[in-house]
Backbone as numpy.savetxt, mean C-alpha at the origin, in Angstrom:
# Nx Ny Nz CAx CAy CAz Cx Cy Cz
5.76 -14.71 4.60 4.92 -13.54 4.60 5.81 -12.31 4.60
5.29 -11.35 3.58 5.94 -10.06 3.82 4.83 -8.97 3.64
5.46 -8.03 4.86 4.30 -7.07 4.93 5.08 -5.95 3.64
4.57 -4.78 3.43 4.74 -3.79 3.00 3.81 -2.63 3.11
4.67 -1.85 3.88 3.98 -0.89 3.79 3.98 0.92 3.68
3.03 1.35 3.14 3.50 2.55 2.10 2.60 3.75 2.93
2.71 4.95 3.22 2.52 5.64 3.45 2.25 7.16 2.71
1.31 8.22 2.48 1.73 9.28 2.21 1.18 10.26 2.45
0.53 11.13 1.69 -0.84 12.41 2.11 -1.22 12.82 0.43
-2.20 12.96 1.10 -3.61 13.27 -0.39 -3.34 13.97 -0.39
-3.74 14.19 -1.97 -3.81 15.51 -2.82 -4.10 16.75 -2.19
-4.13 17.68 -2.17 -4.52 19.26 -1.47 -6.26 19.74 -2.52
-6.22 19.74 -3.56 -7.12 20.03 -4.69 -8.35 19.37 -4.88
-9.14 19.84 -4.87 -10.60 19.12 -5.03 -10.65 18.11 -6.04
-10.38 18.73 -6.95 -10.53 18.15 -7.96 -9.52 16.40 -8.07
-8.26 16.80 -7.64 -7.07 15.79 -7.46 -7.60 14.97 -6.86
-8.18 15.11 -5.81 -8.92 14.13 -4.40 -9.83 13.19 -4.94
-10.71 13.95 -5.97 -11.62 13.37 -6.91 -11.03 12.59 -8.14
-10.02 12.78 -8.79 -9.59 11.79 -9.42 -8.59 10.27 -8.43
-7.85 10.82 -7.56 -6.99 9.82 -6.67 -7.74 8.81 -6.54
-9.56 9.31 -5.75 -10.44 8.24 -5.24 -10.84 7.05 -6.00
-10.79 7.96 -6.99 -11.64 7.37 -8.64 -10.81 6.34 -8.61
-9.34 6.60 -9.42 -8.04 5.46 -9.63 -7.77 4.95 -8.59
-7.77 4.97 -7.15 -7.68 4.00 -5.83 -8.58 2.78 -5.87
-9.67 3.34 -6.10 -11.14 2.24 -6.37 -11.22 1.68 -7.49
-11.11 1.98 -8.72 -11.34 1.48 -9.87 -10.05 0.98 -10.53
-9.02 1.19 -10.51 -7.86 0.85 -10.86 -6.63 0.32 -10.00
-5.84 0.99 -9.26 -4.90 0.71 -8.62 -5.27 -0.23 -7.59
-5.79 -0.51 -6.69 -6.81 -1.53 -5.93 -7.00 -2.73 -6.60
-7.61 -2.69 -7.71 -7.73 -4.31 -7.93 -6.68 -4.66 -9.00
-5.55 -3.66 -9.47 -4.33 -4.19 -10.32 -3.39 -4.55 -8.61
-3.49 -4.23 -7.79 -2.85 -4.76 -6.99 -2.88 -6.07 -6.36
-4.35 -6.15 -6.08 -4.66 -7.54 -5.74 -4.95 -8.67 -6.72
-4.76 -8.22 -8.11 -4.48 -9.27 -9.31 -3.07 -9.77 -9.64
-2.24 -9.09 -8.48 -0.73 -9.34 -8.69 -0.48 -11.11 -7.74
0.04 -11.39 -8.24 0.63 -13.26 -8.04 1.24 -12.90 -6.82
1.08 -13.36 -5.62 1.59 -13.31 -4.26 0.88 -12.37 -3.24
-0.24 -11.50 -3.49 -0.52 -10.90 -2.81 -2.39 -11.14 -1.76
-1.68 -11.16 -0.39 -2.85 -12.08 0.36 -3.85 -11.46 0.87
-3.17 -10.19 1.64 -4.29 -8.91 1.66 -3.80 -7.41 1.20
-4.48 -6.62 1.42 -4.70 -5.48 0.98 -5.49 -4.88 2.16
-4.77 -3.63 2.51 -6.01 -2.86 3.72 -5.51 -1.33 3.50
-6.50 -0.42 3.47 -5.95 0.71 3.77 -6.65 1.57 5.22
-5.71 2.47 5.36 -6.12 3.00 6.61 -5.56 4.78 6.78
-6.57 5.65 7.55 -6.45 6.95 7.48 -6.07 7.30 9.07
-5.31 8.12 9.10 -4.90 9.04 9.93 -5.83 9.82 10.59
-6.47 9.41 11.73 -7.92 9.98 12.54 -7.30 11.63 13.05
-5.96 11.37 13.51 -4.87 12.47 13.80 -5.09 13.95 12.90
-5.36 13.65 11.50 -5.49 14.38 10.37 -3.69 15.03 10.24
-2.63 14.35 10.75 -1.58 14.86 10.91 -0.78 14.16 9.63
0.05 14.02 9.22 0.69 13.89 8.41 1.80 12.06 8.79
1.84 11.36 8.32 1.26 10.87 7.05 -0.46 10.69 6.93
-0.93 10.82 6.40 -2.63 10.96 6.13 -3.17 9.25 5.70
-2.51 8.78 4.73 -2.86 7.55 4.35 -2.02 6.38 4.58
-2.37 5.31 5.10 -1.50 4.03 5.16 -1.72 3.20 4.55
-1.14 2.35 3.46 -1.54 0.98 2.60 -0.33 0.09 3.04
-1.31 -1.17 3.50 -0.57 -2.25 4.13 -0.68 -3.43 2.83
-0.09 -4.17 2.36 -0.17 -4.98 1.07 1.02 -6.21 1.68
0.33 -7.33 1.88 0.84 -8.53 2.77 0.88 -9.70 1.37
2.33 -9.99 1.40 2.28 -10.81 0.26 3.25 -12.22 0.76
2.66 -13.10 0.25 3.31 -14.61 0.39 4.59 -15.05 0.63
5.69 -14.34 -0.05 6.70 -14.24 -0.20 7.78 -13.09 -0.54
8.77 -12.90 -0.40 9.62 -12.07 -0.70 10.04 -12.00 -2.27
9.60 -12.93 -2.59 9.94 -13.19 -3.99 9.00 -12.72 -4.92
7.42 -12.93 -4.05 6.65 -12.11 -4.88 6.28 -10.43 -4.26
6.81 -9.63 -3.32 6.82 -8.54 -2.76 8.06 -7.53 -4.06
8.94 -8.58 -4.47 9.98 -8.05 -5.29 9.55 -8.34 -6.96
8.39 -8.68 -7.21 8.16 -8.84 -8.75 7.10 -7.60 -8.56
6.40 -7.31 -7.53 5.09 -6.31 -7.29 5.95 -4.92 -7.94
7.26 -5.14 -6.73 7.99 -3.71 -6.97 8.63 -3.69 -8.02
8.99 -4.39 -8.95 9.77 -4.16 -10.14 8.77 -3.64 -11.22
7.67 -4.32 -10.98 7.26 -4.33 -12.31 6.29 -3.17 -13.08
6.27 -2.72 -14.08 5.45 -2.09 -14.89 4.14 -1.70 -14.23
3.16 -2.18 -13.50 2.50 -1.95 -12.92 2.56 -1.02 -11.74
3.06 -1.70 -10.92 3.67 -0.82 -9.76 4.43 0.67 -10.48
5.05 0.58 -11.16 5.68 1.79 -11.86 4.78 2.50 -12.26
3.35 2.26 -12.83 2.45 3.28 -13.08 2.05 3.78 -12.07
1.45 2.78 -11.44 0.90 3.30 -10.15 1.45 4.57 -9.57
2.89 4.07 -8.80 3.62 5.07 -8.08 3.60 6.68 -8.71
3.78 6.17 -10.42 3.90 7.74 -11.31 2.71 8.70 -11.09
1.22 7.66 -11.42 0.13 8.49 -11.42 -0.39 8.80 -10.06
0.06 8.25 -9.07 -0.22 8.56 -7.75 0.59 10.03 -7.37
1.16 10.65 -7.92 2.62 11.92 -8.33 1.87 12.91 -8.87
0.87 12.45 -10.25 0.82 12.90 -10.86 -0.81 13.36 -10.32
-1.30 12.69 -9.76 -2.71 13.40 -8.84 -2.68 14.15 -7.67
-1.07 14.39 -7.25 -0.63 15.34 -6.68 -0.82 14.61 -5.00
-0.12 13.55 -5.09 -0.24 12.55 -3.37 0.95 13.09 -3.26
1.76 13.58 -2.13 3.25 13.52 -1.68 3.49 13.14 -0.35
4.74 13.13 -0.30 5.31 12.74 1.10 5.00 11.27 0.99
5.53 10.28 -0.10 5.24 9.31 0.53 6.46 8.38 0.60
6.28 7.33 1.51 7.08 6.10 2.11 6.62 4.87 1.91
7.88 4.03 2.42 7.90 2.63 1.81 8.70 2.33 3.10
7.96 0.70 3.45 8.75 -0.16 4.59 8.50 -1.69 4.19
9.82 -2.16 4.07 8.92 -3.89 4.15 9.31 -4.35 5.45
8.79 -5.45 5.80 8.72 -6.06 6.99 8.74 -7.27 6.83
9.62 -7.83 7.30 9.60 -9.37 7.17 9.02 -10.35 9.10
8.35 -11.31 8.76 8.52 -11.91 10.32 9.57 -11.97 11.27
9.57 -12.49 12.21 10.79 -12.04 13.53 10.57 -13.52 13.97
12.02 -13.86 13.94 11.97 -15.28 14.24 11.54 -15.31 15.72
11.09 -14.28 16.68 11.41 -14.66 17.87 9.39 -14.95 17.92
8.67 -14.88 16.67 7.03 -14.67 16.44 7.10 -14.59 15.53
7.30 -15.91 14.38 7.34 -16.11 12.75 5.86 -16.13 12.42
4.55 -16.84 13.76 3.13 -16.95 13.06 2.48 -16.30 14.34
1.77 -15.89 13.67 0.65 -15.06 14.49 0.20 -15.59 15.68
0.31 -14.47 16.92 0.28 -15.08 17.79 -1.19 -14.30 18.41
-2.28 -15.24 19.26 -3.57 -14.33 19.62 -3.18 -14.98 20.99
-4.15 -13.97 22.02 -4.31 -14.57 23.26 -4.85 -15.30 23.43
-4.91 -16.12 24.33 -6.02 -17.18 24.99 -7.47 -16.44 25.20
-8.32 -17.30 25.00 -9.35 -16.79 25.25 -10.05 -17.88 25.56
């Protein structure tokens, strides 16, 4: 399992906000989860309203397929037109498991 996860802040522009949503939902969203290795997908907002604003968590099978996501043509649009609807400030983390808690651990209940 590898997590990844990306961070940044929306557009400023009405209009920008209105296209981002559009291509988040209709495009970039399900070219992501049509990618070979990828198990979930979640996004999440900043209640703070502070900066970073948006979080996308994208949990994929392997490292092997976390590194074809990022190479490829797809991902490369994405990142461009996500630029180009005026998102900035954004980040990238991968995360791999910790041998000391390789599988998910819940409490007793």
């Amino acid at each position: 399992m590898v997590l990844y996860i990306m961070t940044w802040d929306l557009p400023t522009h009405r209009e920008q906000l209105r296209v981002y949503a559009n291509k988040a939902r209709n495009d970039w969203i399900p070219t992501v989860l049509s990618h070979r290795g990828v198990e979930e997908f979640r996004t999440f907002r900043n209640p703070m309203e502070s900066t970073p604003q948006v979080m996308v968590t994208i949990e994929f099978d392997s490292l092997d397929a976390w590194r074809e996501f990022v190479e490829s043509d797809q991902n490369r649009r994405i990142m461009r037109e996500i630029r180009i609807v005026g998102v900035t400030n954004v980040s990238a983390q991968v995360w791999l498991p910790s041998n000391i808690t390789p599988v998910t651990e819940r409490p007793q209940r």
